[in-house]
C-alpha positions in Angstrom: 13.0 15.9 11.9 9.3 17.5 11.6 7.0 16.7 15.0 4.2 16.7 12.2 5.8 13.8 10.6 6.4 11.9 13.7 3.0 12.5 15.5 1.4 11.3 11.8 3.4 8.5 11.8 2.7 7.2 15.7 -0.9 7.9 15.0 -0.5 6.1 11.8 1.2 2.9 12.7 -0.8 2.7 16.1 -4.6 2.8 14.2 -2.7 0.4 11.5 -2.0 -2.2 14.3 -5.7 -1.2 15.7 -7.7 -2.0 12.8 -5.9 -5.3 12.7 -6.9 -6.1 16.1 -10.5 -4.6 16.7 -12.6 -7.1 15.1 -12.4 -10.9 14.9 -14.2 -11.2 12.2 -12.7 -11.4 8.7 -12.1 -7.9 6.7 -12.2 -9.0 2.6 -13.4 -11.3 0.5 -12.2 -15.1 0.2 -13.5 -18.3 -1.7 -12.5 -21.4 -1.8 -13.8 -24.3 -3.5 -12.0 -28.2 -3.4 -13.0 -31.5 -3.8 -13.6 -31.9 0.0 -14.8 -28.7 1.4 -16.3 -25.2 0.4 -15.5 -22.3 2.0 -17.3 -18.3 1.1 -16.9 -15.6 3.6 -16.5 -12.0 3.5 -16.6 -9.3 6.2 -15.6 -5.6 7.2 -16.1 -3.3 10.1 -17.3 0.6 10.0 -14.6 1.6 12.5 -12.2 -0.4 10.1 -13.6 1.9 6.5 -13.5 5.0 8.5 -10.0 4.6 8.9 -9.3 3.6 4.9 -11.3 7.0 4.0 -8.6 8.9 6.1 -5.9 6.9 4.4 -7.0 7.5 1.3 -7.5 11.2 1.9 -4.0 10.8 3.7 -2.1 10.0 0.6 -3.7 12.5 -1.6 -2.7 14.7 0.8 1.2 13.5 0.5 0.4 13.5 -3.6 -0.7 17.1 -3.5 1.3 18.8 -0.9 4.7 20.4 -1.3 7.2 18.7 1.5 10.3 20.4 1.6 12.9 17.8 2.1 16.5 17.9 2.5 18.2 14.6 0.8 20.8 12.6 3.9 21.9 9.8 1.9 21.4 6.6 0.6 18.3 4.8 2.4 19.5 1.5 4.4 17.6 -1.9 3.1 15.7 -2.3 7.1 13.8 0.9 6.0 12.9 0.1 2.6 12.1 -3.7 3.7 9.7 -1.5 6.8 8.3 1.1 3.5 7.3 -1.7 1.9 5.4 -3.9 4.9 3.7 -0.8 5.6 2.6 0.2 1.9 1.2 -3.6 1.5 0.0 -3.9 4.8 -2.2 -0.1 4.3 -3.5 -1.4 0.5 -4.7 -4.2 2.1 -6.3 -3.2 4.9 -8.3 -0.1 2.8 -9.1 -2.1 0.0 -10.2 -5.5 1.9 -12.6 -3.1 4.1 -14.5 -1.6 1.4 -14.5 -3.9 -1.5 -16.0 -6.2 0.8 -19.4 -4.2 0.9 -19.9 -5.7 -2.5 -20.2 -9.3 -1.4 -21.6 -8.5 2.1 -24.7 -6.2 0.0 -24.6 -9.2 -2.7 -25.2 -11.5 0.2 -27.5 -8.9 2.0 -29.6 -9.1 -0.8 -30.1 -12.5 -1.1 -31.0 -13.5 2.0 -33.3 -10.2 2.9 -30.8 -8.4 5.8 -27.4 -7.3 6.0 -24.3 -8.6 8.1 -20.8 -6.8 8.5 -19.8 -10.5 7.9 -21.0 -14.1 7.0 -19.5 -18.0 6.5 -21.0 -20.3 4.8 -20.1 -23.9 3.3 -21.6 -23.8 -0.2 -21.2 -21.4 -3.5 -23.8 -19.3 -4.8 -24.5 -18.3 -8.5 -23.5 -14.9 -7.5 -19.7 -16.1 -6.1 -18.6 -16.6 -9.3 -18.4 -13.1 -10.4 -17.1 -11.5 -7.3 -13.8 -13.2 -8.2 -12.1 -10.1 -9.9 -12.2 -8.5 -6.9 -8.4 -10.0 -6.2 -7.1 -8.5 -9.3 -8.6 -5.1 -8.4 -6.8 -5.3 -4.9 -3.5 -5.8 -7.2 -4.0 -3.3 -9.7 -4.7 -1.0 -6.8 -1.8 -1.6 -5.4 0.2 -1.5 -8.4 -1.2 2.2 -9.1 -0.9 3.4 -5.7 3.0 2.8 -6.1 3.6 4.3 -9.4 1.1 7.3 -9.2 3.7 9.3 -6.6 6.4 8.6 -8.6 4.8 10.1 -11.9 4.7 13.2 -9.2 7.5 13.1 -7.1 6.3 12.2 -4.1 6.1 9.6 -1.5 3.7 6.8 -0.9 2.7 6.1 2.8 4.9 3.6 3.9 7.8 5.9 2.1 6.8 9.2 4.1 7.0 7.1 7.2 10.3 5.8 6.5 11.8 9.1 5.1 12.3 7.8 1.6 12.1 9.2 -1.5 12.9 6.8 -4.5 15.1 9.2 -7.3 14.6 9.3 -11.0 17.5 8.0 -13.4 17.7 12.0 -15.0 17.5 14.3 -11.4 17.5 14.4 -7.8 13.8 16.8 -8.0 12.3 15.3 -11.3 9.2 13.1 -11.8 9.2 9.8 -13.1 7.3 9.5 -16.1 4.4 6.5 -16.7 6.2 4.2 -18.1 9.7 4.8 -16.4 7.4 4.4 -12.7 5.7 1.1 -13.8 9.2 -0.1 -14.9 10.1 0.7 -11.6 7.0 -0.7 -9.7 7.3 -3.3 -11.7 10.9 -4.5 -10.5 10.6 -3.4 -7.2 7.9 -5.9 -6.6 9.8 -8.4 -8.3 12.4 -7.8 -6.1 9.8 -8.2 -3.3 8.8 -11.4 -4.3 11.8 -12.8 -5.7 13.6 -11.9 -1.9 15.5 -14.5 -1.7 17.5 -13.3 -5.3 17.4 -10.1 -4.1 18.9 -11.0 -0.9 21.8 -13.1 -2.3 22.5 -10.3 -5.1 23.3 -8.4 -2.2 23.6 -4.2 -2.1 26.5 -2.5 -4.0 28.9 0.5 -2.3 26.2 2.6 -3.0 23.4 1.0 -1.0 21.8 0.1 -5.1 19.9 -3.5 -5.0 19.8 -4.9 -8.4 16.7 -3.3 -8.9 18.0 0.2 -8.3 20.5 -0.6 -11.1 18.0 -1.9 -13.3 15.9 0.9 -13.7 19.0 3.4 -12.8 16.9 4.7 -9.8 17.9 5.3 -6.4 16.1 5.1 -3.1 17.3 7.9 -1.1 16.8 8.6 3.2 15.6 12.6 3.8 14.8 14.4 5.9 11.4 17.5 6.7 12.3 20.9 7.4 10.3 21.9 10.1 7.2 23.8 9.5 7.6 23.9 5.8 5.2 22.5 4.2 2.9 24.7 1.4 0.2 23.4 -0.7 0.6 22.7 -4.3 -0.2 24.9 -6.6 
């Protein structure tokens, strides 16, 4: 196994854990309005966007960077479960950091001075159109599954893991767009819907019925050392 790819994933995981724990305050936007009690707050931390830049430039770097891999065999369910957690968890994190700057300069302008985060018990005119900002965080996450695939590359959480998730026509061919958001789209009904997935149970193969759904397979590899080349 590469060093690179371990070192990068230590450093990776540990910051991930880090960025959870260095501030108290919230990171994202929430609103909540009931019959009883309102609740607005938003928040981020520079140490915490600093960290979702790298990311970001992290998995453009995986997207655009020719990882010679050598396929093992068929990836068990504990790393795929793992791929996943870390995927979500790393979308969430980035995104929540800095579409958050929206409401906190929203809120910065109203009340003359800016905050990395506020609270407050009543809504505001300007509340009311900061709501899309949930939909972004999924459509975000959505694209950030099915772009590698288009590719044939990893996301994050995948790279980690040592996964690579196999086309229905070759072992080194690309998914195209609408064969990777059939894909996304069942792998995160197979997410959500764990339960189903769990009862369905995994063939001979190591196939959940989402593998045999969109004829894909999710496969364990492995880095040559030291052989790595940028795309052309």
């Amino acid at each position: 196994m590469s060093i690179a790819h371990r070192t990068l994933s230590v450093v990776l995981l540990l910051t991930l854990i880090g960025c959870f724990y260095l501030s108290s305050n919230q990171i994202g936007f929430s609103s909540y309005e009931g019959s009883d009690k309102v609740e607005v707050s938003a928040g981020s931390h520079p140490a915490v966007i600093v960290w979702a830049v790298l990311v970001i430039c992290l998995y453009f770097a995986l997207l655009y960077r020719n990882l010679h891999t050598e396929l093992v065999g068929p990836a068990k369910m504990w790393r795929r479960t793992l791929s996943f957690l870390i995927d979500f968890l790393v979308v969430v994190l980035a995104t929540s950091s800095i579409t958050a700057l929206i409401p906190l300069e929203v809120e910065a302008r109203r009340v003359g001075h800016f905050e990395w985060s506020f609270a407050r018990d009543y809504m505001v005119s300007s509340d009311s159109a900061l709501w899309p900002l949930a939909f972004l965080a999924l459509i975000e996450f959505f694209l950030y599954a099915v772009y590698p695939l288009t590719r044939g590359k990893q996301t994050i959480g995948e790279y980690v893991m040592r996964i690579k998730v196999l086309p229905p026509f070759g072992v080194d061919g690309r998914f195209t767009w609408n064969a990777a958001m059939r894909r996304v789209w069942y792998s995160f009904l197979g997410a959500g819907l764990w339960p189903y997935t769990l009862a369905k149970k995994v063939d001979r193969n190591r196939q959940t019925w989402y593998d045999r759904k969109t004829d894909c397979s999710a496969v364990l590899v492995d880095y040559k050392r030291g052989d790595a080349d940028v795309a052309t």
